[in-house]
Every structure is written in C-alpha cells, then in structure tokens.
C-alpha positions in Angstrom: 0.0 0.0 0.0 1.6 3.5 -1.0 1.4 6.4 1.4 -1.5 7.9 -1.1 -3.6 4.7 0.2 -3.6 5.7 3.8 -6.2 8.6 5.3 -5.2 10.7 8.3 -2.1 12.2 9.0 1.0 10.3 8.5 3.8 10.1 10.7 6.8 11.8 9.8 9.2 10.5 12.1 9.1 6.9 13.2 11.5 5.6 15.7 12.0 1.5 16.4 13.3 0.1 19.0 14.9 -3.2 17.3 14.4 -5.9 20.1 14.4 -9.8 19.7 17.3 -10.7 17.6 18.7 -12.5 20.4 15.4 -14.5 21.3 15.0 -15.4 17.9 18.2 -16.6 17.5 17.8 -19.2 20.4 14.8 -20.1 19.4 15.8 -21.8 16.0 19.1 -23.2 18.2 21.8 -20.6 17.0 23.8 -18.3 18.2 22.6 -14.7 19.2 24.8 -12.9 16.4 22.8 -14.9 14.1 19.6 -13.1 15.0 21.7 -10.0 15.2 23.2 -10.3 11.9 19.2 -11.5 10.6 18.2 -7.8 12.5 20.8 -5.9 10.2 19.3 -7.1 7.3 15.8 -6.7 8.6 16.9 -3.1 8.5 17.5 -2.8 4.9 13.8 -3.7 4.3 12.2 -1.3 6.7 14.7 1.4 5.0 13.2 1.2 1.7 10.0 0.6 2.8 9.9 4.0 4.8 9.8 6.6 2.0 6.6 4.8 0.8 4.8 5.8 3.9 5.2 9.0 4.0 8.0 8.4 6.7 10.8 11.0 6.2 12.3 10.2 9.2 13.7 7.2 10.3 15.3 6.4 14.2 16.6 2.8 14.9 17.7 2.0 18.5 20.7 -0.2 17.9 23.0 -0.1 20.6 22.0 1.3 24.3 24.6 2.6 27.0 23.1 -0.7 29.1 23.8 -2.9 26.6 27.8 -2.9 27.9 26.9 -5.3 30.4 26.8 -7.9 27.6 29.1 -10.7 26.9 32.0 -9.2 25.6 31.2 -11.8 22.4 28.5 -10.3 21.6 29.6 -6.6 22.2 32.3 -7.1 20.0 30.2 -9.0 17.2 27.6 -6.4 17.5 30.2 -3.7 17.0 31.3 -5.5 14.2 28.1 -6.3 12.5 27.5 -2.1 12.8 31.0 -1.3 11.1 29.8 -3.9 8.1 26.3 -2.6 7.9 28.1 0.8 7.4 30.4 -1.0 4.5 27.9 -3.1 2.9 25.1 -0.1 2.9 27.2 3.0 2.3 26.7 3.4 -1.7 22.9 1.7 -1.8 21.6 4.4 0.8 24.4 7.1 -0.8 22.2 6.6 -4.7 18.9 6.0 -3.0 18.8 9.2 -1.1 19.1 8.4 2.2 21.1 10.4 4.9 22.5 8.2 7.7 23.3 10.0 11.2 24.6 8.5 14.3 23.1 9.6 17.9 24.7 8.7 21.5 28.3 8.8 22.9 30.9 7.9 20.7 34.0 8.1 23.0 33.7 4.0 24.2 33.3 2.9 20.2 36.4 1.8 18.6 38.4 4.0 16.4 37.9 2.0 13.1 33.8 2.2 13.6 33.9 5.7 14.8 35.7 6.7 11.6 33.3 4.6 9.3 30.3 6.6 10.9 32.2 9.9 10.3 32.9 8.9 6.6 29.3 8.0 5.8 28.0 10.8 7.7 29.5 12.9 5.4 29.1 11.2 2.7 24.7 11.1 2.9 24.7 14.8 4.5 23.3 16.1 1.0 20.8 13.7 1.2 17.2 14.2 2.0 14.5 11.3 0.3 15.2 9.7 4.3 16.4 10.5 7.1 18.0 7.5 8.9 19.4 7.9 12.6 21.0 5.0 14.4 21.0 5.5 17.9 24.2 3.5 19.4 25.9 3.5 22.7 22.8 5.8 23.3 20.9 6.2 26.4 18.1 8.6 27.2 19.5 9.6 30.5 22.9 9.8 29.5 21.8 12.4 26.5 19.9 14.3 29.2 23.1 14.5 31.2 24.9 15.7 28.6 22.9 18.5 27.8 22.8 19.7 30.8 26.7 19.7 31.4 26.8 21.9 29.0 24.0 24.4 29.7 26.3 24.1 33.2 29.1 24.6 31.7 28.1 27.7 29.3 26.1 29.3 32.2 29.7 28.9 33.8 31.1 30.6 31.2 28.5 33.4 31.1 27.8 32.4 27.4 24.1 31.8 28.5 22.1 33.3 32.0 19.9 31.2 34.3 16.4 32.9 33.1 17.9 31.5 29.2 17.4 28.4 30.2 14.1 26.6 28.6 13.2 24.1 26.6 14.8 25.5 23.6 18.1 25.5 25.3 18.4 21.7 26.2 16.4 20.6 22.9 19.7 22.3 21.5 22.1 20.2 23.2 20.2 16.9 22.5 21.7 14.5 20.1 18.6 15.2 18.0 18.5 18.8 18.4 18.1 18.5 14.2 15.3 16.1 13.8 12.0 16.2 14.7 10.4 14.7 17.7 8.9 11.2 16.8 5.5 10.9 15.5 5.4 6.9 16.2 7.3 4.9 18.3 7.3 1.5 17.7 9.0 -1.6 20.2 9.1 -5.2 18.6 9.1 -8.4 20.5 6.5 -8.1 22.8 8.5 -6.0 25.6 5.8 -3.1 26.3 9.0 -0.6 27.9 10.7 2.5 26.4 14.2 1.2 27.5 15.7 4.7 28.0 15.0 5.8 24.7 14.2 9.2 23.2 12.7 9.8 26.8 13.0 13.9 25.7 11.8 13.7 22.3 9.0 10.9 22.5 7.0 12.9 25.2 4.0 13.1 23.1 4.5 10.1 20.7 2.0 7.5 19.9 3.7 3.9 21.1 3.3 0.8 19.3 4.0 -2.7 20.6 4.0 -6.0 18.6 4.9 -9.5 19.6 6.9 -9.5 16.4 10.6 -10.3 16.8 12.9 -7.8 14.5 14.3 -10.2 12.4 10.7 -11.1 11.5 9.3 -7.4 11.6 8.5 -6.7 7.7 7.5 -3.8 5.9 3.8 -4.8 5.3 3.5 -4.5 9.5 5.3 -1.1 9.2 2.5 0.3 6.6 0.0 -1.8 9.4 1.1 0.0 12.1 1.3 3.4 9.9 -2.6 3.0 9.1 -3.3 2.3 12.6 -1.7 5.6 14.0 -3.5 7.6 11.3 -6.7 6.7 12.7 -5.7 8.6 16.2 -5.9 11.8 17.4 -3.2 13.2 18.7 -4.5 16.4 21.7 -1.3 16.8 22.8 -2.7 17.8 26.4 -6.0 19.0 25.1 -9.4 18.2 25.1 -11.4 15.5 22.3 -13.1 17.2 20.0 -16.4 16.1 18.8 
C-alpha cells in the first residue's frame, strides 16, 4: 500500500526500537549474532519501505549505553556487524537518497567504527528522500546528562544566564537537536517498555507494541502500524473534540 492509500495524518518520524534478535536466534538453536546479523538485514527492508509511507524520518535503536553489560562476544560482534552494515550499505543508501546520522556517545566505540560513521556521515549529509538515525551507545538519560553539562558549563562561562534556560536550550544540546520529535514509536518483540529511549523527544508520541521479533518485523507490518496511527488523534494535552 503507498502512502496515497492511507487517510489521516501520517507520521513523519518513526523511531523503532529493534528488540528480539537474540530470542529469535535461540529459538531456531543458534547463536545470538545470528539473530543480530538476521536484525541488520531486517533493516534494509524497513529502509526502503519507509519513504513509501510517508516516513521521512527514520530512528533505529541499535545499541543502548546498558547494553555494555553484555558478553563481551556479543559486544564485539555487535560492533562488528555495525562497522559492516556501514560498509555493505554505504553506496545503496548514498544513490537512493538516504542520509545516515549516528546519535549517543561515541568516545567508548572503537576508532575503526567511529571513523566509518564519520565517513558516511559525510558522505549522505546532502541527502534528503530519508532521514536515517542510528542510535548507538545511546541512552536517554545519558543524553539528558549531557545536555545539561553543557548548559552548566556555558552558564559557567556566562555564554548563556539562568532565566535563558528553557526548553529551547536543552532541545539544543540533544543528540537530535536537528530532527524532529517522533511521531510513532514503535517496540518489537512483545517487551511493552521504552528502555531509556528518546525519553525527551517521544513525550507526546504514539507507542506501538508487537509481539513480532525484528528479524521477522516486515514492511507490510510497518504500513499496518502506519494505518493504525492515522486513525488517532493526537491532543497533545488537550481536550477531544467532537
């Protein structure tokens, strides 16, 4: 179904939090980085399904600041399946229009993968058919932090008073101070938590939770889910209307 096919307003932003590689993996008897490799190229799908939908803007949680506590197997083949992702995908979503961004802390990645998601950074920053953020070493809390280290630190300074401090002033600091806040957030595998994500941004976003594992999450449940929140209304703190 094209985003034509779809009454109501359509959600511009649509952030996914990828869960249930690792469950799907064991399931079927293999390893985790199976299902995690199987999630990366569940990604490409949901990528080029987007557009389609009217989606211009695309957030993928891939990697949280809790997720360190992992086997230190499966941090590094996750790290590793990222820096191939960024290999494998860098001239498909360079052609098709797509600008890739990276959101969270990047001093704990490795050098290599830090320098891959510079490189395609500025290689898609012209590019404006989709917006696609990957959220990795990222944490809700730890963005808030941030951002208001340095709204301490500039107040320190005197580059900014205490009555200049508002929403506008943190929004600025946030990893996403560029995007827009998400329309739709959306949580596969059955896990109805936000897991410290977007916890700024998704203040008034609708929420979505399937059952569906990621590596089984296609793009004909996307446009489901899409139809679904275009039958809401969104009040925002006020009243129904008749």
């Amino acid at each position: 179904m094209a985003a034509k096919d779809i009454t109501g307003t359509m959600p511009s932003h649509v952030a996914i939090i990828m869960d249930g590689n690792g469950r799907w993996a064991t399931a079927r008897g293999w390893p985790r980085l199976v299902g995690h490799r199987r999630g990366a190229e569940r990604v490409r799908s949901i990528v080029e399904a987007a557009p389609g939908l009217g989606i211009r803007y695309l957030t993928l949680y891939a990697f949280s600041t809790e997720n360190w506590k992992r086997s230190t197997e499966e941090v590094i083949g996750l790290m590793t399946i990222f820096a191939r992702y960024i290999q494998s995908e860098a001239e498909r979503l360079s052609t098709e229009g797509v600008r890739l961004r990276f959101i969270g802390g990047r001093d704990r990645l490795d050098k290599k993968l830090q320098k891959l998601m510079a490189g395609i950074e500025e290689r898609t920053k012209d590019n404006d058919r989709l917006h696609l953020t990957v959220a990795i070493n990222y944490g809700g809390r730890d963005e808030l932090m941030r951002a208001a280290r340095q709204i301490a630190e500039d107040v320190a300074a005197g580059k900014l008073t205490p009555s200049e401090v508002d929403e506008a002033a943190l929004e600025a600091r946030l990893d996403t101070h560029d995007l827009p806040d998400p329309d739709l957030v959306i949580r596969t595998s059955g896990e109805t938590r936000i897991s410290n994500y977007l916890l700024w941004q998704s203040a008034y976003a609708e929420y979505e939770f399937t059952d569906t594992l990621w590596p089984d999450f296609s793009a004909e449940e996307l446009e489901a889910i899409v139809a679904r929140f275009c039958g809401r209304e969104r009040r925002y703190g006020g009243a129904l209307t008749a």
